[in-house]
C-alpha positions in Angstrom: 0.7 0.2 -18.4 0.9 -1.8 -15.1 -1.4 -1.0 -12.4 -0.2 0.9 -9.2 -0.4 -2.5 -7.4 1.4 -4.3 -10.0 4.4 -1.7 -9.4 4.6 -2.0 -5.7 4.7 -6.0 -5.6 7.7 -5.2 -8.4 9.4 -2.8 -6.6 8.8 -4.6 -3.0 10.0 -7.4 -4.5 7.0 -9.1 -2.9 4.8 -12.3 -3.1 1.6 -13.9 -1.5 2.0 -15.8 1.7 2.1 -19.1 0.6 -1.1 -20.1 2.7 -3.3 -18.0 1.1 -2.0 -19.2 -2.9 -5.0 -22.1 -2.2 -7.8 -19.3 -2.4 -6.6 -18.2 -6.0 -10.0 -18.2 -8.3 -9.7 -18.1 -12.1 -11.9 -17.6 -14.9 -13.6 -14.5 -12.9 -14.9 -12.0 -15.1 -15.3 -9.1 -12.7 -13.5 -6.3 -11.2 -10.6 -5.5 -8.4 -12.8 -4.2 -5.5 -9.1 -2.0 -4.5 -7.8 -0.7 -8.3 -11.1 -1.1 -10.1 -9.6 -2.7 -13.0 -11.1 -5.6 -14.6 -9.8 -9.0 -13.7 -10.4 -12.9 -14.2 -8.2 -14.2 -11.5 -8.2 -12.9 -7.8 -9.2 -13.6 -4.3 -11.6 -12.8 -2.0 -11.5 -10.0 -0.7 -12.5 -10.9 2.9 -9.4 -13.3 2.5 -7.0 -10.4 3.0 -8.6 -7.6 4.3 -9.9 -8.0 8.1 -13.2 -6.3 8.7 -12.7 -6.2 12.4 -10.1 -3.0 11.6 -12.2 -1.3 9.3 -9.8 -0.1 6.9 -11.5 -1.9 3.8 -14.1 0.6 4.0 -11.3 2.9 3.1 -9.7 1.0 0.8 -12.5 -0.6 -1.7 -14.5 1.1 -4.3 -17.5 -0.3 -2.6 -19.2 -3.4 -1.6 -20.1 -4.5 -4.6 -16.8 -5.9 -5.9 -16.5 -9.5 -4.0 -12.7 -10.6 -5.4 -9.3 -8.1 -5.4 -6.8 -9.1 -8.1 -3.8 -11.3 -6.9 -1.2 -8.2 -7.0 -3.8 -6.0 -5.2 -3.6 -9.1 -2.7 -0.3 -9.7 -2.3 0.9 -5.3 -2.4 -2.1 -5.2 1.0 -0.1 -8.0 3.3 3.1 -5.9 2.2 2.3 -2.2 2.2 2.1 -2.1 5.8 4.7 1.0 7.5 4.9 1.9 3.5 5.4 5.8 3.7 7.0 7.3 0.7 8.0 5.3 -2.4 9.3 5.9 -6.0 8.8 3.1 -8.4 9.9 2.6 -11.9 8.7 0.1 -14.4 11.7 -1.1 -14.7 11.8 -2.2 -10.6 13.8 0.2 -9.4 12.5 1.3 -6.3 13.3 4.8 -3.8 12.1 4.8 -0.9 12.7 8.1 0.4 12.6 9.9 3.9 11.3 13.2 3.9 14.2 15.2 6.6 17.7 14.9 5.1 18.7 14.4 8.7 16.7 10.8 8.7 18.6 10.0 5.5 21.9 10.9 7.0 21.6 7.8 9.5 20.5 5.6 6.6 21.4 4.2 2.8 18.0 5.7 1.7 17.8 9.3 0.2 15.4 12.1 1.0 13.3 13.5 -1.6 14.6 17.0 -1.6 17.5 15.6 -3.2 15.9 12.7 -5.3 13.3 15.0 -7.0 16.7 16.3 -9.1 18.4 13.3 -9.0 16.0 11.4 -11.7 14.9 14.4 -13.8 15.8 14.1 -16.4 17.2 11.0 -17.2 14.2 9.5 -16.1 11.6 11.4 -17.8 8.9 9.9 -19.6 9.4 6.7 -17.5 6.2 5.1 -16.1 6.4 5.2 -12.0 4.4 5.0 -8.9 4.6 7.8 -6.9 3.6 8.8 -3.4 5.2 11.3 -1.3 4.1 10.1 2.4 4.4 12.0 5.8 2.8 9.3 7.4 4.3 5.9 6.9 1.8 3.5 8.5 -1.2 5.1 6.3 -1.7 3.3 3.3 -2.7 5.3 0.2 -1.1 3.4 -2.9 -4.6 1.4 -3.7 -5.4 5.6 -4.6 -2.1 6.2 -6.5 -2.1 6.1 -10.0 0.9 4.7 -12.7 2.3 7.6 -15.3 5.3 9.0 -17.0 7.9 10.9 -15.6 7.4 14.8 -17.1 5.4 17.4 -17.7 1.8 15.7 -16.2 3.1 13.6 -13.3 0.4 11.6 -11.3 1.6 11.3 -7.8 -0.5 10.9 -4.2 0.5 14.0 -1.5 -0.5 12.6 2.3 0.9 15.1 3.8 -1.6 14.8 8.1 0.1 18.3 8.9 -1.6 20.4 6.3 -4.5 17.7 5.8 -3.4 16.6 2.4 -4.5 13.7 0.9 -5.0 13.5 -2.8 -3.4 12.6 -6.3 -2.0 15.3 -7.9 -0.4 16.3 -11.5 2.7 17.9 -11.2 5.1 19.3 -13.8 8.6 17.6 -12.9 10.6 20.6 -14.0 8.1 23.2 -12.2 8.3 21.1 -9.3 12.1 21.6 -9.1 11.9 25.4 -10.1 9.4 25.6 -6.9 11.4 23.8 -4.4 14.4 25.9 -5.2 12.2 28.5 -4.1 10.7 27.5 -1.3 14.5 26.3 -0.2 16.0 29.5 -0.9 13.1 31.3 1.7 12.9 28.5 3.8 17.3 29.0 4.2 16.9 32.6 5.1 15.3 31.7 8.3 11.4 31.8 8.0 9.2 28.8 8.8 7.3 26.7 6.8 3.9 27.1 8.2 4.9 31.1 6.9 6.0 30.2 3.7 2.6 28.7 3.3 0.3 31.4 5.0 2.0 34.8 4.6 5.6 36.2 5.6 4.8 39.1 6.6 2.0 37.8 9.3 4.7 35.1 10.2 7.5 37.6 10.1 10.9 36.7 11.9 13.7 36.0 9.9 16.8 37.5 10.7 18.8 37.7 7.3 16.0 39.6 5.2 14.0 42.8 6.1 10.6 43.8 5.8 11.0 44.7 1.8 12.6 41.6 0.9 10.0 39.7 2.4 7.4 41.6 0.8 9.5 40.5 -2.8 9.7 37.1 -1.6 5.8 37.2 -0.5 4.5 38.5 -4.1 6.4 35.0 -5.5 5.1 33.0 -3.1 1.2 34.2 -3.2 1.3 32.9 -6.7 3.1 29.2 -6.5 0.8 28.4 -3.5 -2.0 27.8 -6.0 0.2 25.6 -7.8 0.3 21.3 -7.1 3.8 21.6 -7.4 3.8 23.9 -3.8 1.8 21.4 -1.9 4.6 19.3 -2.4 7.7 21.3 -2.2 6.2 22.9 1.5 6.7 19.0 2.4 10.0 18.3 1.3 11.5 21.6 1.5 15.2 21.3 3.6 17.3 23.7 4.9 20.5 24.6 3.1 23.1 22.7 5.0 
């Protein structure tokens, strides 16, 4: 299975800047100081990563590791202003905006709508992916590579509700709970209620206080699932 750095430089259709080829070392036998896999050609770390910023202390498994491998090199110089992606094995890349209104001005799609378009012709496909609200962030070096289905790894950043983590995610129980979430999110009441309570957060116009109560009961049991964190992101109105 490729690593989640080995996907990106696929789908990115990336390379290493040609200046920094010369610091390629071989017959290493250590391991990637970014994916932790083992790997006997790489660079040095302090090659790509500027210390001056930082971010390497949030990046690396830890000081120990000196080298990172060559597609852990090459996905750093071009992950920057990443947000969300969706990557396949076989290249195909999304890269997805979160608002359908943002997708509107654009050729890309938004994941409210991509989350059905793939399933399930694409299930049990390997794929990177990371559902970003923040795009300069970078969190694919914690992302990890798996098929399509009923255990889905993917990385939630999501700065609003301070979300930041991999997650496993049933595909089809993902779709079931954005339907949801879409449907009560459509009948006027916020997100930031749909995720507390909406009867604390009560103001929608087109259901009274019973309905919400129905709607409530629902909701206080998919907000424990992984599959909510995600769908309270995406979540669209009905146009």
């Amino acid at each position: 299975m490729p690593s989640a750095a080995e996907l990106l430089v696929a789908g990115l259709n990336a390379t290493l800047p040609e200046k920094l080829e010369k610091y390629i070392e071989h017959n290493l036998d250590t391991t990637c100081c970014i994916t932790g896999e083992r790997i006997t050609s790489g660079i040095a770390w302090k090659r790509i990563i500027p210390s001056s910023t930082g971010e390497y202390l949030d990046l690396m498994h830890g000081m120990t590791f000196e080298y990172m491998s060559v597609p852990a090199a090459i996905a750093y110089k071009n992950s920057w202003n990443l947000g969300s992606r969706l990557i396949f094995e076989d290249g195909t890349m999304y890269h997805p905006y979160i608002g359908r209104e943002s997708a509107s001005k654009s050729e890309r799609p938004y994941w409210s709508e991509l989350v059905r378009e793939i399933w399930p012709s694409r299930r049990g496909q390997n794929c990177l992916c990371i559902f970003a609200g923040d795009f300069k962030k970078r969190v694919w070096n914690h992302a990890r590579v798996g098929p399509l289905g009923r255990s889905t790894s993917v990385y939630l950043l999501d700065p609003d509700r301070h979300v930041s983590q991999n997650l496993i995610v049933d595909w089809q129980k993902l779709i079931n709970t954005l339907n949801f979430v879409e449907m009560v999110y459509s009948r006027g009441f916020s997100k930031k209620a749909i995720a507390e309570n909406l009867c604390i957060h009560f103001s929608a116009i087109s259901v009274d206080l019973i309905g919400a109560l129905e709607l409530e009961e629902e909701l206080a049991h998919l907000r424990y699932e992984p599959e909510f964190e995600i769908a309270i992101l995406i979540a669209q109105r009905k146009e």
